[in-house]
Structures are given as C-alpha cells and as structure tokens.
Backbone of each chain as nested JSON, in Angstrom:
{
  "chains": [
    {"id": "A", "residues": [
      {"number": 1, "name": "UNK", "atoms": {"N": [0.83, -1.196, 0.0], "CA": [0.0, 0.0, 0.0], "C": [0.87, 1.254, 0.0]}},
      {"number": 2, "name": "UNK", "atoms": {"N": [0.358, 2.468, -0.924], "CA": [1.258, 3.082, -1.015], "C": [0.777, 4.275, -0.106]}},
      {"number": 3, "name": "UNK", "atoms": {"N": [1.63, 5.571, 0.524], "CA": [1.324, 6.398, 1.574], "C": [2.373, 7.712, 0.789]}},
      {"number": 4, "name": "UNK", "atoms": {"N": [1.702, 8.965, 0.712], "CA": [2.581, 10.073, 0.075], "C": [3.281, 10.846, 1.412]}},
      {"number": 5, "name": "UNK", "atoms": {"N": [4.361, 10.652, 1.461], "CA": [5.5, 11.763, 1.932], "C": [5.514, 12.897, 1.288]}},
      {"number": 6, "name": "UNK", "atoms": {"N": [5.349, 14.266, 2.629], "CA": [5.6, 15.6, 1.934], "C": [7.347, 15.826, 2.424]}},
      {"number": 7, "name": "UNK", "atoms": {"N": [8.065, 15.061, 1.783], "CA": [9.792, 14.924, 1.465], "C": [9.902, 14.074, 0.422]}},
      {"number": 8, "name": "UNK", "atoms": {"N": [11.18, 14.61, 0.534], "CA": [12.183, 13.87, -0.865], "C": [12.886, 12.734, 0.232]}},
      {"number": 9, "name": "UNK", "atoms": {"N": [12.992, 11.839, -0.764], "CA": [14.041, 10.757, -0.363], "C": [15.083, 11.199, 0.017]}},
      {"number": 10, "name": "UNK", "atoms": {"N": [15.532, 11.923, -1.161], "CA": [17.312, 12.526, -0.485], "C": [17.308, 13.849, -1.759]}},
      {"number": 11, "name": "UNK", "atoms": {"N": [17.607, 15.212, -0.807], "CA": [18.093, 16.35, -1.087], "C": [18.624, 16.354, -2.606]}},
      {"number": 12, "name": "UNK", "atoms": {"N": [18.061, 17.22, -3.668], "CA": [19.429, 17.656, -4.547], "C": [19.126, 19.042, -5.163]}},
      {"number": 13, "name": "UNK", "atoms": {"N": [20.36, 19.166, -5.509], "CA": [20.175, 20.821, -5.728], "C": [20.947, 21.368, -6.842]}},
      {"number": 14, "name": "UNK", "atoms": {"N": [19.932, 21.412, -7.913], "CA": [20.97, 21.805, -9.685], "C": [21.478, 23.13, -9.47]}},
      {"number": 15, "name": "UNK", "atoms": {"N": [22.817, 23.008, -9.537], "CA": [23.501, 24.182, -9.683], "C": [23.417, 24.943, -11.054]}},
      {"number": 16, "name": "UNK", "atoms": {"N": [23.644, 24.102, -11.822], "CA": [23.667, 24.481, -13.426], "C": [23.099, 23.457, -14.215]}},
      {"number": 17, "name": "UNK", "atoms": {"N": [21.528, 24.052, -14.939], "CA": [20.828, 23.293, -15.525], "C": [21.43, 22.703, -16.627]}},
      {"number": 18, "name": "UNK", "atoms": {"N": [20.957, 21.748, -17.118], "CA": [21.766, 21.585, -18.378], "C": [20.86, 20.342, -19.335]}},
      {"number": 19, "name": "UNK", "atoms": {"N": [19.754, 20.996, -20.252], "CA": [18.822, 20.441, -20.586], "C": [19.363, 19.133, -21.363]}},
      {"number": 20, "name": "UNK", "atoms": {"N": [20.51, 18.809, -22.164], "CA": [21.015, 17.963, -22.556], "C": [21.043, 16.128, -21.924]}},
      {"number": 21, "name": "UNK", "atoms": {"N": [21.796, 17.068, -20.423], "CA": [22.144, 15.932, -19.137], "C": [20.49, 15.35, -18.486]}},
      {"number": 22, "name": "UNK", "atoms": {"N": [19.529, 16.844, -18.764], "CA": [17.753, 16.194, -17.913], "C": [17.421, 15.099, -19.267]}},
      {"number": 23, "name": "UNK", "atoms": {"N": [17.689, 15.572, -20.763], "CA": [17.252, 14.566, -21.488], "C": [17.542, 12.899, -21.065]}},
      {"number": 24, "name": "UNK", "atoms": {"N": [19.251, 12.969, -21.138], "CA": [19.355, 12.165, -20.665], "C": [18.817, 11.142, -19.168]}},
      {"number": 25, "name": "UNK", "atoms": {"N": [18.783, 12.093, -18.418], "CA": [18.084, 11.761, -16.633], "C": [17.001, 11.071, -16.563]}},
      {"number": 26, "name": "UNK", "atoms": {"N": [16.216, 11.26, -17.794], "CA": [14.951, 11.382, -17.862], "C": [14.406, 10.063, -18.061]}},
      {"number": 27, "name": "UNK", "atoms": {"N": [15.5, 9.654, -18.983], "CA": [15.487, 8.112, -19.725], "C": [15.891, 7.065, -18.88]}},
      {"number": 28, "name": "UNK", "atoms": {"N": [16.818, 7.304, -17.557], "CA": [16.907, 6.926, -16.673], "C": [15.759, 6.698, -15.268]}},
      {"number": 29, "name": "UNK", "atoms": {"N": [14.492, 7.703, -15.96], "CA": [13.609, 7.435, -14.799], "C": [12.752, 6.249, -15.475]}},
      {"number": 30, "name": "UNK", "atoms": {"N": [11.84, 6.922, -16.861], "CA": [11.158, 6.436, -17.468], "C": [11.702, 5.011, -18.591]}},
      {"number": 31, "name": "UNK", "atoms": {"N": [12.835, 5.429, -18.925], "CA": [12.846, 4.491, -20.086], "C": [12.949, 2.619, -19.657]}},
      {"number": 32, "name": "UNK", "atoms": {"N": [13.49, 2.128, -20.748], "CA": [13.311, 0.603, -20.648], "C": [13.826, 0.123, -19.46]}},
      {"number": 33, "name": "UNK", "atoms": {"N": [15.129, 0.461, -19.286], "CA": [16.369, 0.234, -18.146], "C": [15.846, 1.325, -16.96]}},
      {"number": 34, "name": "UNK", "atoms": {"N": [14.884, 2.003, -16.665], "CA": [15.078, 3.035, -15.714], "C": [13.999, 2.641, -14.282]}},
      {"number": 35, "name": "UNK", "atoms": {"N": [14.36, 3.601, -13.397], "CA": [13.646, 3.303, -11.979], "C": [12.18, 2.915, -12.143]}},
      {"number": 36, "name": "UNK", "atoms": {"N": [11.696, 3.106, -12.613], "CA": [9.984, 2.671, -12.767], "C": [10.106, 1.46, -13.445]}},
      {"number": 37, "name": "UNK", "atoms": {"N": [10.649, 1.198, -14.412], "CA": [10.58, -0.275, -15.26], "C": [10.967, -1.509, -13.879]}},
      {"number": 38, "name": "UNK", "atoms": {"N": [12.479, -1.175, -13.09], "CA": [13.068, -1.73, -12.144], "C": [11.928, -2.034, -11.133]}},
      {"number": 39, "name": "UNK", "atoms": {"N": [11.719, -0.862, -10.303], "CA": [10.825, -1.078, -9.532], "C": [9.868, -2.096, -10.006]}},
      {"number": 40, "name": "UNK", "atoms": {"N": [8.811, -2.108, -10.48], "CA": [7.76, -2.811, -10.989], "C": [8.347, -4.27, -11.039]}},
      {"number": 41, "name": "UNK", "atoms": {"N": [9.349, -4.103, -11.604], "CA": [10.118, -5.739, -11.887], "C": [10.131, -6.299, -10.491]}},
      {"number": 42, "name": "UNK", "atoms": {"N": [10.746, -5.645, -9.516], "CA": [11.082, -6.118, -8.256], "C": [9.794, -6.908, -7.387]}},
      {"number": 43, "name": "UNK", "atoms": {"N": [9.159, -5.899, -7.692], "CA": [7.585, -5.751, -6.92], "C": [6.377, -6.575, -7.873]}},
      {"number": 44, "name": "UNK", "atoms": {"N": [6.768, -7.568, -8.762], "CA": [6.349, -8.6, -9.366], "C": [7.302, -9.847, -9.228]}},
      {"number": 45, "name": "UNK", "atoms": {"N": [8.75, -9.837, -9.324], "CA": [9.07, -10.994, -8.552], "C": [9.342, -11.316, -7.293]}},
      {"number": 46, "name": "UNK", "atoms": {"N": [8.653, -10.357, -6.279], "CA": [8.696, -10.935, -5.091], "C": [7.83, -12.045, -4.415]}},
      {"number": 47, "name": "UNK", "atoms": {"N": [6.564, -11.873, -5.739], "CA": [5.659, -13.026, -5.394], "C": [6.156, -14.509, -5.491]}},
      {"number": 48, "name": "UNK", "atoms": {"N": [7.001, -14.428, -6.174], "CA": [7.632, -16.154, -5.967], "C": [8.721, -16.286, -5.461]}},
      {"number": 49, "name": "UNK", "atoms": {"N": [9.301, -15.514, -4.752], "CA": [10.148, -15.793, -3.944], "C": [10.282, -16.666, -2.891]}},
      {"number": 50, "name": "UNK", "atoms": {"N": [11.075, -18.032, -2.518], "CA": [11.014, -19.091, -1.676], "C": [11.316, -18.682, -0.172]}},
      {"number": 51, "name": "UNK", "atoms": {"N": [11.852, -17.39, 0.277], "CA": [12.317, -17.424, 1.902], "C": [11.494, -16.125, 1.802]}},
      {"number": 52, "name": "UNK", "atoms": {"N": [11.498, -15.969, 3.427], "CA": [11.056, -14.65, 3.832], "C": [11.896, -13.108, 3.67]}},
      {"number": 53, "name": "UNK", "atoms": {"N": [13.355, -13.768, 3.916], "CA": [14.515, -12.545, 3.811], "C": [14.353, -12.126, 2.001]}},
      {"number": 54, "name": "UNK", "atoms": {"N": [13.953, -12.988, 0.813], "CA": [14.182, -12.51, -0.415], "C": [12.4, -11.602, -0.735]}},
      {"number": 55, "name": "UNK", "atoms": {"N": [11.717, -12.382, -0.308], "CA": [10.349, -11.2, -0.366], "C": [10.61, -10.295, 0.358]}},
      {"number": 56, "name": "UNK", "atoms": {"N": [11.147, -10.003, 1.498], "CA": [11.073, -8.624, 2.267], "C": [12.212, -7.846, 1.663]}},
      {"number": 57, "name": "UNK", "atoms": {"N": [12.74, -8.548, 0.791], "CA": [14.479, -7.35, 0.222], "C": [13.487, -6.864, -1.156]}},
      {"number": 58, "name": "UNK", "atoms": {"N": [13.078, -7.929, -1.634], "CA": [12.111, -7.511, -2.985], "C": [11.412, -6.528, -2.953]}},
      {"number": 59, "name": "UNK", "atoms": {"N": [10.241, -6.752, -1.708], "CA": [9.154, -5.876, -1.535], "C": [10.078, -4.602, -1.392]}},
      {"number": 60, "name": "UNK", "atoms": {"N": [10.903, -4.484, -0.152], "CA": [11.374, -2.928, 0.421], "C": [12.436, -2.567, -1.184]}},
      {"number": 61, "name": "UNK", "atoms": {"N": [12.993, -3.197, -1.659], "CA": [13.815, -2.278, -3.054], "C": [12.487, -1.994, -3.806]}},
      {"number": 62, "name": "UNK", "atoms": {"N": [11.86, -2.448, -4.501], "CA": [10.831, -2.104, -5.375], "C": [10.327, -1.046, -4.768]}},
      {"number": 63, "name": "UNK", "atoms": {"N": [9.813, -0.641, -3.626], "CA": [9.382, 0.875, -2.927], "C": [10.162, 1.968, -2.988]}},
      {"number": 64, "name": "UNK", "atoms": {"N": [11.546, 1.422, -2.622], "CA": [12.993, 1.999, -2.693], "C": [13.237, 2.309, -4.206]}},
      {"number": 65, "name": "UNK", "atoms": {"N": [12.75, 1.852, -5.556], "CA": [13.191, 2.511, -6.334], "C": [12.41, 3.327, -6.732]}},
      {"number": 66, "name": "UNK", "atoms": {"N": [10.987, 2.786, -6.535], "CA": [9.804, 4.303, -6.675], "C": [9.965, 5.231, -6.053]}},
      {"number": 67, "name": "UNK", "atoms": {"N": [10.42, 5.284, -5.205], "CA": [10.977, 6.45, -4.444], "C": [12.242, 7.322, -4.812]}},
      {"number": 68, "name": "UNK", "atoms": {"N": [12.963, 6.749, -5.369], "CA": [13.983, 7.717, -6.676], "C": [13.108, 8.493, -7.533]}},
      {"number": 69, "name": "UNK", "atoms": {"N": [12.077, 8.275, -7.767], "CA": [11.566, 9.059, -8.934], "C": [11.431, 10.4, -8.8]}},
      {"number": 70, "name": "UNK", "atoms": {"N": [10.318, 10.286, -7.109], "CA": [10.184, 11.477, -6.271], "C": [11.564, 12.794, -5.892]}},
      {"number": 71, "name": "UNK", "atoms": {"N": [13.206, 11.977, -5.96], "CA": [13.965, 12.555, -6.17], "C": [13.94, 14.267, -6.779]}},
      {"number": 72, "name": "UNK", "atoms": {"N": [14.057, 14.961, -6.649], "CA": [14.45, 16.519, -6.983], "C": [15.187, 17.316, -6.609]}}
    ]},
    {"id": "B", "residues": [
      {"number": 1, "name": "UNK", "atoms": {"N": [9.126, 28.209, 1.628], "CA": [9.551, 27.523, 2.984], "C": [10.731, 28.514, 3.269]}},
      {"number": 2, "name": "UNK", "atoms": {"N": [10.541, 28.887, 4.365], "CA": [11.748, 29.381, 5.354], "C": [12.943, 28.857, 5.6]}},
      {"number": 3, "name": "UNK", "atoms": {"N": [14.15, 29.501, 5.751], "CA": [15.761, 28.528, 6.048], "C": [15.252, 27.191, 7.252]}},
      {"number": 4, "name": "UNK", "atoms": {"N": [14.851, 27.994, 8.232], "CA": [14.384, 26.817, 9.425], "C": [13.781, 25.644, 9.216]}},
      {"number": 5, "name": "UNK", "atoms": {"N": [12.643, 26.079, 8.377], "CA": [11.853, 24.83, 7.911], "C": [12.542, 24.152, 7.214]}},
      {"number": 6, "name": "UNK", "atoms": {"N": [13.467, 24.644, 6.284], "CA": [14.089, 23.791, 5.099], "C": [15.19, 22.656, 5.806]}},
      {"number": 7, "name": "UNK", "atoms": {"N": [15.713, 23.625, 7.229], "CA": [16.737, 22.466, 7.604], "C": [16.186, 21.181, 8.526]}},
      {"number": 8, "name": "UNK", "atoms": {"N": [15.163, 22.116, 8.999], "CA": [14.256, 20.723, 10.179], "C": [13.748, 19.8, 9.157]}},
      {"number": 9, "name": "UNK", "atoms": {"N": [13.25, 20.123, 7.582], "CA": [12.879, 18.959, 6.784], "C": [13.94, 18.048, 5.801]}},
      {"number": 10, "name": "UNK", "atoms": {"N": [15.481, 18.958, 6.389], "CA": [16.622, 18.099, 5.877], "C": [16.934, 17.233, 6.891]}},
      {"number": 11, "name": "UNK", "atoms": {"N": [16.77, 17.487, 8.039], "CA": [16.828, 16.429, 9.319], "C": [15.864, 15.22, 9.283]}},
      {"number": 12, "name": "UNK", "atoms": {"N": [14.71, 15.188, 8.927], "CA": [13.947, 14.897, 9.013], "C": [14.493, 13.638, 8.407]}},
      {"number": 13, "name": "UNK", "atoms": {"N": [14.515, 14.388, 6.72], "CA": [15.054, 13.152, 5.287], "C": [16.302, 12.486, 5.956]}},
      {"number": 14, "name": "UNK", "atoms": {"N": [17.012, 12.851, 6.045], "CA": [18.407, 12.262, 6.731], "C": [17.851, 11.304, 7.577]}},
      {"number": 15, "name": "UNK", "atoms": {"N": [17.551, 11.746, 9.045], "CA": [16.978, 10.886, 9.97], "C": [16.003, 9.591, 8.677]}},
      {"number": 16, "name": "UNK", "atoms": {"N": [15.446, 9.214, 7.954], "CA": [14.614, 8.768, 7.433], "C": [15.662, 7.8, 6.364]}},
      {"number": 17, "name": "UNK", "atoms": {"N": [16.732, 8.471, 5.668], "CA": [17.367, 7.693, 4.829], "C": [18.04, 6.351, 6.133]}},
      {"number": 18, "name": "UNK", "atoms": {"N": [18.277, 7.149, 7.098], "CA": [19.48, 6.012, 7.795], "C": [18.529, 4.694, 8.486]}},
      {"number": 19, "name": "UNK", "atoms": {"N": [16.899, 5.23, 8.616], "CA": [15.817, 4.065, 8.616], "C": [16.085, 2.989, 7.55]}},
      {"number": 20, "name": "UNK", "atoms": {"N": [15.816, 3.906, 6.523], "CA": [15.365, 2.929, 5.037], "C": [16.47, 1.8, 5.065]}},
      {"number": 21, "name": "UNK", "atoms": {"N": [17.962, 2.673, 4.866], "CA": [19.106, 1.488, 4.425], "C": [19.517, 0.552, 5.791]}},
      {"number": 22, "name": "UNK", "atoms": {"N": [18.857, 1.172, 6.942], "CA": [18.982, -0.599, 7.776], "C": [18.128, -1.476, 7.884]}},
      {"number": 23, "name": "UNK", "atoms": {"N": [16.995, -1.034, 7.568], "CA": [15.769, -1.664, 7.161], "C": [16.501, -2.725, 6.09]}},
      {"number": 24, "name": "UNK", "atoms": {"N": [16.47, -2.251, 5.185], "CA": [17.182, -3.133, 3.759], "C": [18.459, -4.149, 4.408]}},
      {"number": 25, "name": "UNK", "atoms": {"N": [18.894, -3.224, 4.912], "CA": [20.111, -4.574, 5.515], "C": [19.866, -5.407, 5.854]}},
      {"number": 26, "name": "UNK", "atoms": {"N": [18.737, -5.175, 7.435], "CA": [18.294, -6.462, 8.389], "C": [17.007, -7.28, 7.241]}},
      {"number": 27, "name": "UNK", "atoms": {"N": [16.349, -6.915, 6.119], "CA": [15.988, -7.476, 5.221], "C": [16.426, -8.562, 5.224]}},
      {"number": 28, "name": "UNK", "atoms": {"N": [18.03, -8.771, 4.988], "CA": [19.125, -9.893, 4.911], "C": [20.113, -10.294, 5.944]}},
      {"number": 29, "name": "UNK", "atoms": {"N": [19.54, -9.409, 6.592], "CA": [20.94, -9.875, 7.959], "C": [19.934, -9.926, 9.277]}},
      {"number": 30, "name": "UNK", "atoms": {"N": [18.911, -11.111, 9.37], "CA": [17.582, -10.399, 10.41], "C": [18.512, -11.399, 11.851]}},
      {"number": 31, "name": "UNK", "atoms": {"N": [19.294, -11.236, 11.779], "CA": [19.962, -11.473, 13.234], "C": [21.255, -10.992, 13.604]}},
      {"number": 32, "name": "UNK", "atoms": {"N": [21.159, -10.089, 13.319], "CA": [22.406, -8.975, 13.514], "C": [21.899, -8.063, 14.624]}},
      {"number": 33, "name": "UNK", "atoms": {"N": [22.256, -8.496, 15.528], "CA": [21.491, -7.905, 17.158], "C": [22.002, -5.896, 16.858]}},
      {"number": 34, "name": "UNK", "atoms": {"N": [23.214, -5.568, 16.762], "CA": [23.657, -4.732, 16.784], "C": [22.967, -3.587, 15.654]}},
      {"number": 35, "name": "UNK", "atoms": {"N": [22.682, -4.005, 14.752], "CA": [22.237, -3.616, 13.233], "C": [20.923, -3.071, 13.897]}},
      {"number": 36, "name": "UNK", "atoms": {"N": [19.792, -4.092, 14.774], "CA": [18.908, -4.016, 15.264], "C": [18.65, -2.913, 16.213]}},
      {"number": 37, "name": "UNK", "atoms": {"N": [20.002, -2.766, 16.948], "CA": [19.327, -1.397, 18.505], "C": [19.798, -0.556, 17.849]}},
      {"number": 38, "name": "UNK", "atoms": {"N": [20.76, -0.005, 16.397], "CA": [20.881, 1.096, 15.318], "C": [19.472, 1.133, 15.47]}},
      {"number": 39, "name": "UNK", "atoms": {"N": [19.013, 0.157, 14.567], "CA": [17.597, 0.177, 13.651], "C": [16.637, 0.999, 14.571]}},
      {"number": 40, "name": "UNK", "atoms": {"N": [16.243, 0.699, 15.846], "CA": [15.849, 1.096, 16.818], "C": [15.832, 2.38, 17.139]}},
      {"number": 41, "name": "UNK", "atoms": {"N": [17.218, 2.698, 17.488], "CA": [17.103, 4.059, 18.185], "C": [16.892, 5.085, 16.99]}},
      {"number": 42, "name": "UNK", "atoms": {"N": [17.507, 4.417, 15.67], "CA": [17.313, 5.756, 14.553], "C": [15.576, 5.73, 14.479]}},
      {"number": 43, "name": "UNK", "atoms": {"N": [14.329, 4.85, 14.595], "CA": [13.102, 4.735, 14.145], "C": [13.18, 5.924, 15.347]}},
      {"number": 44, "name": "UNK", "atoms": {"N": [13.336, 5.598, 16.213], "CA": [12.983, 7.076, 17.521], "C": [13.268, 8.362, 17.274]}},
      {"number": 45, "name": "UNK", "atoms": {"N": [14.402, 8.107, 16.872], "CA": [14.691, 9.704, 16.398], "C": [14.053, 10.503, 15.449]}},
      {"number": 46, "name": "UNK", "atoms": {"N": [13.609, 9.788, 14.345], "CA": [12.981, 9.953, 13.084], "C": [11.406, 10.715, 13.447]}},
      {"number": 47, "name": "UNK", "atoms": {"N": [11.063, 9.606, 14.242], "CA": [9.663, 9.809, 15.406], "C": [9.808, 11.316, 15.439]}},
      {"number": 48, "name": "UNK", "atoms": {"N": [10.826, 11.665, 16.475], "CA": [10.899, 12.733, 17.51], "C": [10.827, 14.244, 16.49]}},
      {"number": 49, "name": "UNK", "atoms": {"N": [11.441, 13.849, 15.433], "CA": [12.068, 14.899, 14.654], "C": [10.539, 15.016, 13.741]}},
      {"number": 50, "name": "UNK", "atoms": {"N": [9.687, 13.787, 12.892], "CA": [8.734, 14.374, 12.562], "C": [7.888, 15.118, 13.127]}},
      {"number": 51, "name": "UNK", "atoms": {"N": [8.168, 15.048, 14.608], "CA": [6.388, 15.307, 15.441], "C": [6.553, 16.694, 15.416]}},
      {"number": 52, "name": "UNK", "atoms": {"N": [8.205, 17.039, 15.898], "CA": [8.691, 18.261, 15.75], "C": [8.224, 19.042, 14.438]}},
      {"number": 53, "name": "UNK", "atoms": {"N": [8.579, 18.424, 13.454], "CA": [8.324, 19.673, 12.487], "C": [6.83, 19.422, 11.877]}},
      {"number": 54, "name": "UNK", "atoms": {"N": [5.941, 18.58, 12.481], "CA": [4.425, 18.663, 12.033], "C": [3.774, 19.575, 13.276]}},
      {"number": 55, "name": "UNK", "atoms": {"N": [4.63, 19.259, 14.059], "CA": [3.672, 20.68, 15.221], "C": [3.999, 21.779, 14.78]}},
      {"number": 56, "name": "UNK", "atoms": {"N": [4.88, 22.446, 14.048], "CA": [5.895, 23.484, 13.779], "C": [4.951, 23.856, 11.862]}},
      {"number": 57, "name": "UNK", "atoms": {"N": [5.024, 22.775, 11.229], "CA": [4.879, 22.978, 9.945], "C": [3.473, 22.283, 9.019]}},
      {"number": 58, "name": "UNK", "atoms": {"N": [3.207, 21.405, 9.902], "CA": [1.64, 20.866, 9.35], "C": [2.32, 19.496, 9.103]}},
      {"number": 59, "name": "UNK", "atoms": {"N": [1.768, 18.603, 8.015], "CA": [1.631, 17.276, 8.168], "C": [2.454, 16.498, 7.152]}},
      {"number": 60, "name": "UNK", "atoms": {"N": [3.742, 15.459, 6.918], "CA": [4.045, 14.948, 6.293], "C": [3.283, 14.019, 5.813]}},
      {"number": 61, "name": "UNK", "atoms": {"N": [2.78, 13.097, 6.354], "CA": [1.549, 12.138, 5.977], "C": [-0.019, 12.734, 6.205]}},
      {"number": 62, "name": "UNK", "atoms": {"N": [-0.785, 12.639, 4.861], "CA": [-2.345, 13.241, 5.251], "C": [-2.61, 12.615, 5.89]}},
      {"number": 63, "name": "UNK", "atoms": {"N": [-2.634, 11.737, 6.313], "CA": [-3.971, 10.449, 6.734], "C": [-3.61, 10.053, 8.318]}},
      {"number": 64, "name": "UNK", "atoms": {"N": [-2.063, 10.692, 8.535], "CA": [-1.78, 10.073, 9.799], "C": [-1.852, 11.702, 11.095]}},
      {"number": 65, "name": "UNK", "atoms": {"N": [-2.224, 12.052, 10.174], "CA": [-2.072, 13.683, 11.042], "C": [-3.271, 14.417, 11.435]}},
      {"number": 66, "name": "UNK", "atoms": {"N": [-3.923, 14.656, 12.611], "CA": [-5.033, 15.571, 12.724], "C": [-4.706, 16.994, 11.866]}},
      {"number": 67, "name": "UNK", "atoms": {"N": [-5.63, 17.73, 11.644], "CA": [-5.48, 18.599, 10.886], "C": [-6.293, 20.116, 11.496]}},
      {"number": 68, "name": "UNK", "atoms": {"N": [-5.802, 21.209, 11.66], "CA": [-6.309, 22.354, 11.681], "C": [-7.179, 23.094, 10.615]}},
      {"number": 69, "name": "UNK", "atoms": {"N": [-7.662, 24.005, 10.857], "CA": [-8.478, 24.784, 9.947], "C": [-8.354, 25.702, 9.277]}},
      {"number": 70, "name": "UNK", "atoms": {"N": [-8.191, 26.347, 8.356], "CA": [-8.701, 25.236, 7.084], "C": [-7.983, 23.832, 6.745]}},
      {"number": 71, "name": "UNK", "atoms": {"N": [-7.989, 22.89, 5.923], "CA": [-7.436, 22.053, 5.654], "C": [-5.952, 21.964, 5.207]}},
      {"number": 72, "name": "UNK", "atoms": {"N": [-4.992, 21.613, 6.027], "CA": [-3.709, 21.865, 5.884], "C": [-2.477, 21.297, 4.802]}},
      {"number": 73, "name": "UNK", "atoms": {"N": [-3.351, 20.408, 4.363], "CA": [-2.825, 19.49, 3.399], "C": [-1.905, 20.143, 2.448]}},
      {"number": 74, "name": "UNK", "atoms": {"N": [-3.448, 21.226, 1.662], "CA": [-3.177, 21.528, 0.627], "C": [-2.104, 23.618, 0.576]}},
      {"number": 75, "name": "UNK", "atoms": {"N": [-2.033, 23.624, 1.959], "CA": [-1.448, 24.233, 2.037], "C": [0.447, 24.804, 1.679]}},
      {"number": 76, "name": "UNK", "atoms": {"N": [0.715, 24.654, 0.234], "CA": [1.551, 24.727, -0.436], "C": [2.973, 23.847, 0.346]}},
      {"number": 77, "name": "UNK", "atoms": {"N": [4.266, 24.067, 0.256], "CA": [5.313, 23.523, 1.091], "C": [5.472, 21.902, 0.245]}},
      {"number": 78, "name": "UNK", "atoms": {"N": [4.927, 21.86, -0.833], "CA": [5.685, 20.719, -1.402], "C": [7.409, 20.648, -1.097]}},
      {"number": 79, "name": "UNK", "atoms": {"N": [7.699, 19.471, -1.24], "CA": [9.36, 19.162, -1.148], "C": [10.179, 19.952, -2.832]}},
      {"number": 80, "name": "UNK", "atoms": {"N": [9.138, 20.043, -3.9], "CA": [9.904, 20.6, -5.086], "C": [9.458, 22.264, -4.819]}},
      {"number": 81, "name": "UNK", "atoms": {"N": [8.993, 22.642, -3.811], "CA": [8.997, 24.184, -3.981], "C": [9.923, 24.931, -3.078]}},
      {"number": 82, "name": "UNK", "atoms": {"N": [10.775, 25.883, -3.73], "CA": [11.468, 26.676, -2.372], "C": [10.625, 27.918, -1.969]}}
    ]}
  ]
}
C-alpha cells in the first residue's frame, strides 16, 4: 500500500541546468532500463520468492526505487 | 519555505534515509542484534524529529495527522517548492 511523503528521499540541488544531461536523466527514470521499469520488476518478482529474507528485500527495493523518482 | 523549515525537513530526510538502508540490511541480515538497537534508536529519532516539524509545519503524511483549519494538506510547502 502506497502512503505520500511531503519529502524527498534525499536532497538535490541543480547548480547548473543543463537540458542535454535532464534529457538524458529522464530516460533513466522512465525508459526501458530506468527506476519505474526496475521497480515494478522487483515488486512482481517478489511473489515467488522461496524465503522470507528474499520477499522482504524484494518488496522494500521495489518501494525503494519508486521512491527515486520522487527525487528533486 | 523558510531557512528553518528547510533544515528541520533536511533532518527529518536524513533521519529517514538512515531508517530505510537498515531496514534493507536487516531485510538480509535479520539477526544482527547490533544492526537491530541502530535500527531502533534511529526509528525514535525519526519519530521525535517528525512530530517536531508537524507541530511546527503541518503534516508529512495526510492520513496520519489531525489537521487544523482550514485544511492543511493543501497548504503549499511541497518538497519541489522553495
């Protein structure tokens, strides 16, 4: 279940924009390889996971990478 | 947001990151006694420091926070606004 935090995961602060480097960033959130694709992955194979320690690392990273997104 | 507010809600995140990554540890290490009274005393601190800046600043979580009047929610102070 998901719950909204009024915070960021962790602090950042663009000194010098640089629309080139967000193109790139961007593809890193959304694209094939990026935090949302990951996440989702995680948080679908935790259902078959055989011990308790690999569902609870599954479940908590898959939250843990949706939570990069929120990043700013 | 004000300098004050900005640093009590950098305490806050901090206090909160050093939750998350022992959380994840004891994930895999769930008998690491030591890992555990970390785990512990940082969940307290985290505690102490939100209550602080929701009495001070209104509510990190809607749902877990009584609320004043008017409705405080929507009262600007996102994390992307300075």
């Amino acid at each position: 279940m998901w719950v909204y935090e009024k915070k960021l995961e962790y602090p950042v602060k663009i000194k010098n924009p640089n629309p080139r480097m967000a193109k790139y960033i961007i593809t890193q959130y959304g694209g094939p390889d990026g935090e949302l694709a990951a996440s989702l992955r995680y948080l679908s194979q935790r259902f078959s996971m055989p011990t308790n320690e690999a569902r609870a690392i599954l479940n908590d990273i898959g939250i843990s990478f949706s939570k990069l997104l929120t990043i700013k | 947001m004000d300098q004050n507010q900005e640093n009590l809600l950098k305490e806050v995140m901090a206090a909160d990151f050093t939750v998350t990554d022992l959380m994840l540890y004891l994930d895999t290490h769930p008998c690491d006694q030591n890992a555990i009274a970390l785990y512990n005393y940082s969940v307290q601190r985290s505690l102490t420091l939100r209550q602080e800046y929701e009495r001070l600043y209104g509510p990190i979580i809607a749902q877990l926070t009584p609320s004043k009047f008017p409705w405080q929610w929507v009262q600007g102070d996102w994390p992307w606004e300075k």
